[in-house]
Every structure is written in C-alpha cells, then in structure tokens.
C-alpha positions as CSV (number, residue, x, y, z in Angstrom):
1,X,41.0,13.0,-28.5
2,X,40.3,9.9,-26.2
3,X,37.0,9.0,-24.7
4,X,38.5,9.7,-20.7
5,X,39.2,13.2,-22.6
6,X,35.5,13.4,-23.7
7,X,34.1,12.1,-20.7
8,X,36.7,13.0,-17.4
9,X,34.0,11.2,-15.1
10,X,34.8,7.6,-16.5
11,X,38.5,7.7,-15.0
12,X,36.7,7.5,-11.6
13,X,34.4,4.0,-12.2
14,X,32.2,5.8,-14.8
15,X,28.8,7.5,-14.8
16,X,26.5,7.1,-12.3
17,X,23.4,4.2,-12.9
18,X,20.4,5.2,-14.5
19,X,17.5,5.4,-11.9
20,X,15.0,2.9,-12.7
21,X,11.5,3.4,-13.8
22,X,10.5,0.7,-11.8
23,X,11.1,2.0,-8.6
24,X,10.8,5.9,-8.9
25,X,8.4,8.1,-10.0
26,X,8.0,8.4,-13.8
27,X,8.6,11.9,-13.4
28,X,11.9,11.7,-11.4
29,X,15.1,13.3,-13.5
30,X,18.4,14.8,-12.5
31,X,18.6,18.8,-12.7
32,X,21.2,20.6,-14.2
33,X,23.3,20.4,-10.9
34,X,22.8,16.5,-10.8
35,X,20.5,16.7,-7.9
36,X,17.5,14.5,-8.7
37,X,14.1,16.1,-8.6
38,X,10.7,14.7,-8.4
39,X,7.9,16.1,-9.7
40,X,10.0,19.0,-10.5
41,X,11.5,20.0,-7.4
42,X,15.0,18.9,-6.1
43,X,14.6,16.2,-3.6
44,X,17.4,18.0,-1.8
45,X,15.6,21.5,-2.2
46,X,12.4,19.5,0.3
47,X,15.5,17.9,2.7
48,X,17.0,22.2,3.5
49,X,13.5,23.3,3.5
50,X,11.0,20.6,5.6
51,X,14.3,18.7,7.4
52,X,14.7,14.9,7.6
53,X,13.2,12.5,7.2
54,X,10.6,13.2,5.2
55,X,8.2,11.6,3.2
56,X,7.3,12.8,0.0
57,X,4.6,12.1,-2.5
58,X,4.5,12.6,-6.0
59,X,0.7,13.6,-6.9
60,X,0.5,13.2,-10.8
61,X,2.4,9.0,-9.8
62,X,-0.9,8.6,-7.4
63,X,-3.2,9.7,-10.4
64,X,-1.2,7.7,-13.0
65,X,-1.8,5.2,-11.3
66,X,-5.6,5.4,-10.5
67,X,-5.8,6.0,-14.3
68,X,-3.8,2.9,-15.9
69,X,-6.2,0.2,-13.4
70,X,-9.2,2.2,-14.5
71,X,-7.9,1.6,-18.3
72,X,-6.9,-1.9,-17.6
73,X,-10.2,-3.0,-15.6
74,X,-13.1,-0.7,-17.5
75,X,-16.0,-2.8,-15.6
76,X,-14.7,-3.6,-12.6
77,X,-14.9,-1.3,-10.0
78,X,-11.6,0.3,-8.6
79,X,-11.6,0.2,-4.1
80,X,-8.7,2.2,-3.1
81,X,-6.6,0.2,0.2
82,X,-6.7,3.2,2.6
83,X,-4.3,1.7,4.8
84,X,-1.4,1.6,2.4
85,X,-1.7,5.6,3.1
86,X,-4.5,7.7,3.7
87,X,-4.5,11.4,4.2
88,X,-7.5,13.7,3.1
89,X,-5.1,14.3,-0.1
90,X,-4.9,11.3,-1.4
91,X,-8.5,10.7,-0.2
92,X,-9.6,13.4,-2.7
93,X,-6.7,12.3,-5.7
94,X,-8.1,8.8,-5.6
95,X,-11.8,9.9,-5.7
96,X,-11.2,12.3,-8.4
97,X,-9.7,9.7,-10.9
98,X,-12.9,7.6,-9.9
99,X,-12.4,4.7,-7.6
100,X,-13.8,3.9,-4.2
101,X,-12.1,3.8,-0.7
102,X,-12.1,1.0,1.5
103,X,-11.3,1.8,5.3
104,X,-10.6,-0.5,8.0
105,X,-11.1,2.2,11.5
106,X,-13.3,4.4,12.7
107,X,-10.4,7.0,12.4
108,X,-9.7,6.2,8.5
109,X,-13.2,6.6,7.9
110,X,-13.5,10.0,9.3
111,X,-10.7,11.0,7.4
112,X,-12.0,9.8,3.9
113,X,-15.5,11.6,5.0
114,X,-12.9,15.1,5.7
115,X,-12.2,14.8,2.4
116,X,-15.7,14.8,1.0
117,X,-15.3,11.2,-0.5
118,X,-19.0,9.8,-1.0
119,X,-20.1,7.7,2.2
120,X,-21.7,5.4,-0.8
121,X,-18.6,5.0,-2.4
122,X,-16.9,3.5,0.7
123,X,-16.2,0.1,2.1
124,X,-15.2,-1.0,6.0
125,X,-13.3,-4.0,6.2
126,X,-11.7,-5.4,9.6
127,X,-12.0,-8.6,11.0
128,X,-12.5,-7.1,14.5
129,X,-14.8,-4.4,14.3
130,X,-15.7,-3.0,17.7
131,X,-19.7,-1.8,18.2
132,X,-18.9,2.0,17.8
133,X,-17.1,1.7,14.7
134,X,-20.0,-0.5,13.2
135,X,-22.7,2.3,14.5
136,X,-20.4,5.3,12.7
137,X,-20.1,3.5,9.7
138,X,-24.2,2.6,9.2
139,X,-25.0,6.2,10.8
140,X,-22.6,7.6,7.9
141,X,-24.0,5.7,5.3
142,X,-21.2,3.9,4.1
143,X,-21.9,1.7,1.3
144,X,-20.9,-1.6,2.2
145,X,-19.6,-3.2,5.0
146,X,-17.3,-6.5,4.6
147,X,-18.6,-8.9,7.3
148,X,-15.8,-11.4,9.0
149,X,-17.7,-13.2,11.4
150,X,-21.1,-14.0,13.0
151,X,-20.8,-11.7,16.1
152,X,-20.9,-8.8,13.2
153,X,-23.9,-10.0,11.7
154,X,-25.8,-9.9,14.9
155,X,-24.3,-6.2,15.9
156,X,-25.2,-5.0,12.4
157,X,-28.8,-6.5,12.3
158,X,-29.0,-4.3,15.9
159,X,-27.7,-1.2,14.2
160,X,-29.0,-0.9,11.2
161,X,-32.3,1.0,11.0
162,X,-32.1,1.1,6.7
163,X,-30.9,-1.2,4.2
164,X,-27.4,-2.4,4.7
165,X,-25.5,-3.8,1.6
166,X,-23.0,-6.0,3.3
167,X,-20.3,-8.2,1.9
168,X,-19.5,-11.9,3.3
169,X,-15.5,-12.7,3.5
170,X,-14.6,-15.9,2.6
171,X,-11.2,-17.4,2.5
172,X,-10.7,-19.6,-1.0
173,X,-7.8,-22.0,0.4
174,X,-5.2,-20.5,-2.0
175,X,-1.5,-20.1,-0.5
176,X,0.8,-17.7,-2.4
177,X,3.8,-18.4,-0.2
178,X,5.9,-15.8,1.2
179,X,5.7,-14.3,4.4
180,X,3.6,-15.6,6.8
181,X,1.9,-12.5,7.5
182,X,0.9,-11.6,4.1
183,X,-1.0,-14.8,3.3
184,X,-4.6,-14.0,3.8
185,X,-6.1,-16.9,1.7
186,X,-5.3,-19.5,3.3
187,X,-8.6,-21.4,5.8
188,X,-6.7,-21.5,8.9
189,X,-6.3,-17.8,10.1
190,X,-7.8,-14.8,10.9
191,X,-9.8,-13.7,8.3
192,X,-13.2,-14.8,6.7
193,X,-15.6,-18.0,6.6
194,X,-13.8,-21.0,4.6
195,X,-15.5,-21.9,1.5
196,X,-16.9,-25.0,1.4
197,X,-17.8,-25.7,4.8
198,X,-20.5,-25.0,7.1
199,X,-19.6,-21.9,8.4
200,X,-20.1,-19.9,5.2
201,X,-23.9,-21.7,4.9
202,X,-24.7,-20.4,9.0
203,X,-23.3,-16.5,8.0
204,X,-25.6,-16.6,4.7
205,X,-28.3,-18.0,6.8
206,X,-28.3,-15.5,9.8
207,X,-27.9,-12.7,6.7
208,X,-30.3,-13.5,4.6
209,X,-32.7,-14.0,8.4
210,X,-32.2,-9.8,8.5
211,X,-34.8,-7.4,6.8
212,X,-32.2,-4.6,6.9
213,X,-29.1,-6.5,5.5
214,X,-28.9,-6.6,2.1
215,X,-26.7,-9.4,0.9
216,X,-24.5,-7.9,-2.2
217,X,-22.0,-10.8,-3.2
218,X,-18.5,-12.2,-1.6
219,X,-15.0,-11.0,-0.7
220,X,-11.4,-12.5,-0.9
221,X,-8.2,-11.4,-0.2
222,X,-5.5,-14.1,-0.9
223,X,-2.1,-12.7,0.2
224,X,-0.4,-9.7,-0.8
225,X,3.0,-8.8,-2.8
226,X,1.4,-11.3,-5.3
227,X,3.0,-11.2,-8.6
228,X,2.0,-14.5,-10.3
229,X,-1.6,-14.1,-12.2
230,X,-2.9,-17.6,-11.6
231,X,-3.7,-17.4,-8.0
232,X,-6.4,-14.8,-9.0
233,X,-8.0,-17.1,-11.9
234,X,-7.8,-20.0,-9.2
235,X,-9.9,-17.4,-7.2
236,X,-12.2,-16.4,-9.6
237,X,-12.8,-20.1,-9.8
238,X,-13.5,-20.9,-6.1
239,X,-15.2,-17.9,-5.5
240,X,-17.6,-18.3,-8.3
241,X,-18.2,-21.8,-7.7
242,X,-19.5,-20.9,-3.7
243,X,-21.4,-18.3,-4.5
244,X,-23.4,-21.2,-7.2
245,X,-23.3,-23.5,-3.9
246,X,-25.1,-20.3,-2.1
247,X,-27.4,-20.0,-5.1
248,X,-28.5,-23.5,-4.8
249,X,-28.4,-24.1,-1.3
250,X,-30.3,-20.2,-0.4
251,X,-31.8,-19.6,-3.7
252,X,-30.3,-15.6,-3.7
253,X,-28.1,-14.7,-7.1
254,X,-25.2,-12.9,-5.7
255,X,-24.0,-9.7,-7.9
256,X,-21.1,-8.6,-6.2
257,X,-17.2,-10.3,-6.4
258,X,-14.4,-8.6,-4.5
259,X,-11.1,-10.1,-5.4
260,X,-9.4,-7.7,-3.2
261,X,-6.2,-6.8,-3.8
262,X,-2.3,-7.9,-3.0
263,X,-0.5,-6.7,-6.5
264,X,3.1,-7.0,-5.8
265,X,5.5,-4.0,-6.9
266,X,9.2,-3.9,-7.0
267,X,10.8,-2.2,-4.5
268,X,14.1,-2.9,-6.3
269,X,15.6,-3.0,-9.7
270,X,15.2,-6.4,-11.3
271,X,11.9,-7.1,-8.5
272,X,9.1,-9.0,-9.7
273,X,5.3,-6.7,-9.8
274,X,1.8,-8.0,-11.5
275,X,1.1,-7.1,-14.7
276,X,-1.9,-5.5,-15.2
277,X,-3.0,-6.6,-18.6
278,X,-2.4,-10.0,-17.5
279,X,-4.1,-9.9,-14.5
280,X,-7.0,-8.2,-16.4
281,X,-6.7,-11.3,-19.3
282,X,-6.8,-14.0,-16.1
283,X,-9.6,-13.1,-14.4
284,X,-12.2,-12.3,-17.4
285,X,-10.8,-16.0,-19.3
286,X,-11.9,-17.8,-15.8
287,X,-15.0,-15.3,-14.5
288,X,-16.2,-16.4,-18.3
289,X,-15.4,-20.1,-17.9
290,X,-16.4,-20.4,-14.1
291,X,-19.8,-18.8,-15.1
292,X,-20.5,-20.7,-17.8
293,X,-19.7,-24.0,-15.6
294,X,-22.3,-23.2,-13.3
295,X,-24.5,-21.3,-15.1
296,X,-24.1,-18.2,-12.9
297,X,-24.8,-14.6,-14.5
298,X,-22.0,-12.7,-14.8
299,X,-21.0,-11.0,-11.0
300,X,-19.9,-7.2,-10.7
301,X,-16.0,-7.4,-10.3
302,X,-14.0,-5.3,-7.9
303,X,-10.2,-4.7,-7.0
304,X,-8.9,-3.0,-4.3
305,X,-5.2,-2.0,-5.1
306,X,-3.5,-0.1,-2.5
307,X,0.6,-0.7,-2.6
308,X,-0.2,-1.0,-6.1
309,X,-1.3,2.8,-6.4
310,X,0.9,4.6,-4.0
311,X,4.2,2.6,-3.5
312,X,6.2,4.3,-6.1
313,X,4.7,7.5,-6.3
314,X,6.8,7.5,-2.9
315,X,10.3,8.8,-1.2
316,X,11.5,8.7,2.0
317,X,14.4,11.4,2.5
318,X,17.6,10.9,5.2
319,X,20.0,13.0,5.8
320,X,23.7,10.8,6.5
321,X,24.4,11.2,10.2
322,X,28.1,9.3,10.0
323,X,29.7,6.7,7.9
324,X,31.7,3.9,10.0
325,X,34.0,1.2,7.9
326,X,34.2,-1.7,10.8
327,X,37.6,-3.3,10.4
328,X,36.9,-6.9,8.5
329,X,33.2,-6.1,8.7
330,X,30.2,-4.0,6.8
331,X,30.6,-0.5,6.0
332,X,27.4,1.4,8.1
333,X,26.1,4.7,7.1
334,X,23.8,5.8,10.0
335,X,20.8,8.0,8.7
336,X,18.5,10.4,10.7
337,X,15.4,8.2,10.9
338,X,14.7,3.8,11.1
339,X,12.5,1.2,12.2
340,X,10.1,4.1,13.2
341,X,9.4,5.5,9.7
342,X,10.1,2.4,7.7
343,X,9.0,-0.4,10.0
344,X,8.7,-3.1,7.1
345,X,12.2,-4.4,7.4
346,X,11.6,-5.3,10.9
347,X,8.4,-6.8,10.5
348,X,9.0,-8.3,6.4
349,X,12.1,-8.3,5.6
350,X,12.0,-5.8,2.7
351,X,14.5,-5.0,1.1
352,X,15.2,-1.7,-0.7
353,X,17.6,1.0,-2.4
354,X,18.8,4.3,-1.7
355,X,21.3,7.0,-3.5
356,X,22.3,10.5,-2.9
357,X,19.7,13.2,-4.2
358,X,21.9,16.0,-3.4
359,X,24.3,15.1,-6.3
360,X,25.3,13.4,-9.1
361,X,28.0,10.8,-8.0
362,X,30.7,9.7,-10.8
363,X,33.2,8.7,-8.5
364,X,34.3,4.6,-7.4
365,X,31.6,3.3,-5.0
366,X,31.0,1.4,-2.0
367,X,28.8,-1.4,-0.9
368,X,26.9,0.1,2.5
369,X,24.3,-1.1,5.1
370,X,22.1,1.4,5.8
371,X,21.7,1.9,9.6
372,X,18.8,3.9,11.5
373,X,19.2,5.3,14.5
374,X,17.2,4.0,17.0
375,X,18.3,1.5,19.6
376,X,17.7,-1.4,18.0
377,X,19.8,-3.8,16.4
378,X,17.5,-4.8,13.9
379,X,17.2,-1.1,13.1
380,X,18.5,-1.7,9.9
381,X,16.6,0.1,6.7
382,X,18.7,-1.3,3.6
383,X,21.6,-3.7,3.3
384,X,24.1,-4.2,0.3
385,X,23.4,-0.7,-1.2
386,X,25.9,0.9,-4.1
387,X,26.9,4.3,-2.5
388,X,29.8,7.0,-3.5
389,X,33.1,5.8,-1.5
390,X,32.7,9.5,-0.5
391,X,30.4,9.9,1.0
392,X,29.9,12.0,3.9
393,X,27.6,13.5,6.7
394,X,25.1,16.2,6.2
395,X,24.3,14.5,2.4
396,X,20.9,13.6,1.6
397,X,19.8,10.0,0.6
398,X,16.6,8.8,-1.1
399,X,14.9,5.7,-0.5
400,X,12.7,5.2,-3.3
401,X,9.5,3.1,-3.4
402,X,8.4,4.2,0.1
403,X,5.0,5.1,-0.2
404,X,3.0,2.4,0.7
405,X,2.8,1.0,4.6
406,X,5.6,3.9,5.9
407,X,3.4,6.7,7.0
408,X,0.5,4.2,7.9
409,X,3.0,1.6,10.2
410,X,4.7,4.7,11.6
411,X,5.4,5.4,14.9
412,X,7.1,7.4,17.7
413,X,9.5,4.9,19.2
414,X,12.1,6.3,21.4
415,X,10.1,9.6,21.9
416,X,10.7,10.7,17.9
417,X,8.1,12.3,16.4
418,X,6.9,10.9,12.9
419,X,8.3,12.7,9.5
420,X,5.9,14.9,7.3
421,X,4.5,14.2,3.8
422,X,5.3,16.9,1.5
423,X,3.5,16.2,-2.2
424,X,4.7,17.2,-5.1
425,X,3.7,18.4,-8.9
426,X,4.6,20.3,-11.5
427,X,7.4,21.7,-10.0
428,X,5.8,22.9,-6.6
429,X,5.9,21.6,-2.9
430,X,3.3,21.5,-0.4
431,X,2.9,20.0,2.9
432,X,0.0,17.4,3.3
433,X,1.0,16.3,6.6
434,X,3.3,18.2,9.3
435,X,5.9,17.0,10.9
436,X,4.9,15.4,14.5
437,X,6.5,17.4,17.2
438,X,7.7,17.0,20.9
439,X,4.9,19.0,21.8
440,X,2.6,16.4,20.2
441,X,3.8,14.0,21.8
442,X,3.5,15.6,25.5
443,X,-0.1,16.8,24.6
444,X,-0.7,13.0,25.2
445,X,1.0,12.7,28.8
446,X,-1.7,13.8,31.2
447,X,1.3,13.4,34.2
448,X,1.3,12.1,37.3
C-alpha cells in the first residue's frame, strides 16, 4: 500500500498547516468534522448562530494570561490597558486573576466601576483630561491619577477635597522605531514632561505646593509593539536616575515606578513578541544596578500590559461574500465586514492571517487579498493569505489575533453597526456584547 493510498488528501497539495500557538488561542483544535473550535465550540457553530462578523473571546486565553505576568513579575504590580478592550467581562476576568485597571475616559471608568473593580485599584491616564472626567475620577475614589501636564495639576489641586495619590508622566528619550504613532518615548510629542529638563522640576514643584496631592512616584510609556528587552532596562535606567535628581533637588523619596506597557505580540506565524522572562531578568539586573548607582531604595514596579493580555485570546469571524480572480492581478475575496471592525490596517499597517473555520481544507491553495466591504480602497484587512483554491461564498473565515484595539477602534462607518463579542469556555458561548443595530444607530439622529 502507498502513502497517497494511506493518506488520499496528499494527492491534492497535502494536509492542511498546523495552526500556530502563537497566534490562536491555546485552546483552539479542529473537531471531528475539521471545523476549528475555540474554547470548545466550533467557530462556525458562533458564525450560524450570532451572524457575521463577530468577535469572539476566549475567557480561560484572558486569564492565562493574567496568570503567566503575575508568575513572571511576583512584586510588581500588574495594571491592565483598558483600552486594548474593555467590557464589564473582562473588567471582572482581569480583576479576579489580581491585577489593576487603568482607564483613560470617563466612559471606561464607569464601565470598570459596573463591574465592581475596586475604585482603589484603578488608574486614569490621558494626556487631555477634561474637568468632569478629573471630578468623576476623585469623586470615585480612584487610586491614582497619571498627570500629563501642568493645567492638570492646578484642576486636581481644585478638585480634590482628600488625599490624591497622583503619578507624574515623563518621557525618557528612548525611540523604539516603528510606526510613528506608536512611539510614545520619545521628548518631542504629546505625552509627559521630558526628563532632564525644567519642566519635570516646575510639575514636582506645583505637586509637591498641594496639601491634597500626594506624590506616589513616576510613569513612562516608551512605544508599543516593543519586542526588544533593552529599551525597558534603558528605562529603568533613566527613570531611576530622575526620580534621584527629584530626590536631591525636592528632598521627597519616590516609591512608585510605572514602566507602562507596549509588549509586542505576533499577529502572524514567524512575528517577533517580548519574552516575559527576559523582560522580567532586564528590568530587576538594571532597577538593581540603577539603585545601587544612586543610592535610591528600591521603587514599587508596575506594568500595564494590555495587547499583551487580550490579543490572542481573540477572533474576528467573516463570512466570504464573493471571490474575484482579476485577470493579471490579485485574487480578492470580499468578506462581510473591514476598516470598521479592524481599523488597524488603515491606520498601522498590520498585517494578519485568516483560514476557513467551517472546514478542514486539504485541497491545492491560493494566495488571496482579503477585501472588506466598505467603500474604501484602503479597505483592505489581510494581504498575501494561503486560502483553499475553492473557496467559495457563504464559508466562514477566521482572523486570528484580533482581540486587542478591534472592538475598542470600532466604528459605524457607512451606517454599519459594530459586531458583537461572544466569549467562550469550556465548550459554552455567551454573548458579552450585542451586536449594534440600525435602531441604535437612529436612537442617535434627533432629525431635522
């Protein structure tokens, strides 16, 4: 007997590609039809019964997650992103495997707070915070509020009527490269005081000048999609060595050091992400030799992952509206969502993979650009993707890796209402978030 005897499916290009642990949920298999499941349930099970597209969210990925940076970092404290995706699910998921929640809006604060999360075991970032959203926060309690620039300072010392810990954002002057809009550490933008200079000396000053701020430590954030450990030791550095230059210029010992976050994932097989021991080995090697340069006592660490927790616990599902071969050009298959669900291509260039859900394909293959259907041109979700040469409309695809920055960038371009997220576990479905309707969107329209 030959092998194409044993195994029929290798006369037609041979069996389909393993799915890679990198980019799926560790609990992602194909069922005995050769549909792939998540959690347990058929990915094309949620497509029949929710529609597309649809997000969906593998619970026990979330926790995994949570758990292996509590294991990694057992004395710094864990600050869950909230705007990679927040719901009052993963509100509650996060909170229960023991990390905090930082928020950047009113609105994401209120829904942490729906949740139950402890006000004291929140943070509010935002470099633009308006007076209301300061006045919710103190009147909520929240336990510290990262301040980006003077005018903060001065609303803050207005508002609060108790103790405020607060948080100073500096900028260190590191540049990981990339794109543009995900480096934060550089001096020249947005965010924080450069360290250094005057500037961070004036918001210490005007601080330290308020009876009901209480000054806790610093915070950086140097870029994101960072997968190289030694910007974070060269932050460790910096950021150790101002907060010695506060000590001796201000006489106050900071405790508090926020490294924020940035830990890049891979969004496709062969991707770069940060390795967590490393990172963990990096920044205790230079907080210990930092420290001991300037003979500052050891500062309470924090990390606030947020792609890093919930990007892979992620899929985004599409049902295949048409395949079109263009004569000396790509082959686009046109999907029932886009730009409005996954704006990150747009705006980053990501790049990501896809493959049918609703079988097992054995069959010869094609290379596709995935096409949404909005009318854009740049409405393109995926580009160079392996799919059957079969393919055909009505299947469902799967784009792993989605759950970081999809629900939260949503939006309802060209009048189409934003998917739901269905979570997942142990072989059971449930909606967290419904599916935004028509009617939702008219609720809005007041008329003439």
């Amino acid at each position: 007997m030959t092998l194409l005897e044993i195994f029929p499916s290798l006369r037609d290009g041979g069996l389909a590609p393993r799915l890679d642990p990198a980019i799926w949920p560790a609990d992602t298999h194909y069922d005995g039809e050769g549909r792939i499941t998540v959690g347990g349930v058929a990915l094309a099970d949620i497509a029949d019964q929710y529609g597309t597209p649809t997000y969906v969210l593998d619970e026990g990925e979330v926790r995994a997650r949570c758990r292996a940076y509590r294991t990694r970092f057992p004395d710094a404290e864990i600050i869950y992103a909230g705007k990679a995706l927040l719901t009052r699910a993963v509100a509650e998921w996060i909170t229960d495997e023991g990390l905090s929640l930082d928020v950047c809006s009113a609105g994401e604060l209120t829904v942490a707070l729906s949740s139950w999360t402890d006000p004291a075991r929140i943070v509010l970032h935002g470099n633009g915070k308006p007076f209301a959203e300061l006045e919710t926060a103190i009147n909520c309690g929240v336990g510290r509020i990262v301040v980006d620039s003077l005018t903060e300072i001065t609303l803050l010392s207005a508002l609060a009527n108790r103790p405020q810990r607060v948080l100073l954002r500096v900028t260190p002057d590191i540049d990981v490269h990339g794109h543009p809009a995900l480096r934060t550490g550089v001096t020249d933008q947005k965010f924080g005081f450069p360290i250094g200079g005057q500037s961070v000396f004036e918001a210490v000053e005007r601080i330290l000048g308020q009876p009901n701020l209480e000054f806790a430590g610093l915070h950086c954030h140097i870029g994101s999609q960072i997968y190289d450990t030694f910007p974070y030791g060269e932050a460790v550095r910096r950021m150790v060595a101002e907060m010695a230059r506060i000590r001796d210029g201000f006489g106050v010992t900071l405790t508090d050091l926020d490294l924020g976050g940035g830990h890049a994932v891979a969004y496709r097989g062969g991707d770069a992400e940060m390795n967590l021991a490393e990172l963990s080995d990096i920044i205790e090697d230079s907080l210990d030799a930092a420290c001991a340069r300037h003979g500052f006592p050891r500062p309470r660490i924090a990390l606030e992952p947020g792609r890093a927790i919930v990007a892979r616990a992620g899929v985004t599902l599409y049902r295949v509206l048409s395949v079109k071969h263009v004569e000396n050009g790509h082959t686009y298959v046109t999907v029932d969502g886009g730009m409005s669900d996954n704006p990150r291509v747009a705006l980053y260039g990501a790049h990501y993979d896809a493959v049918v859900v609703n079988r097992h394909p054995t069959g010869p293959e094609m290379t596709a650009t995935i096409a949404g259907r909005y009318c854009e041109a740049g409405d393109i979700l995926a580009r160079d993707v392996r799919l059957p040469a079969d393919l055909r409309p009505g299947e469902v695809l799967a784009m792993p890796c989605t759950g970081a920055y999809h629900h939260s960038l949503a939006s309802s371009y060209n009048g189409v209402g934003r998917p739901p997220i269905i979570a997942v576990r142990d072989g059971s479905a449930r909606e967290l978030v419904r599916r935004e309707t028509i009617d939702d969107l008219m609720c809005r329209d007041i008329g003439h």
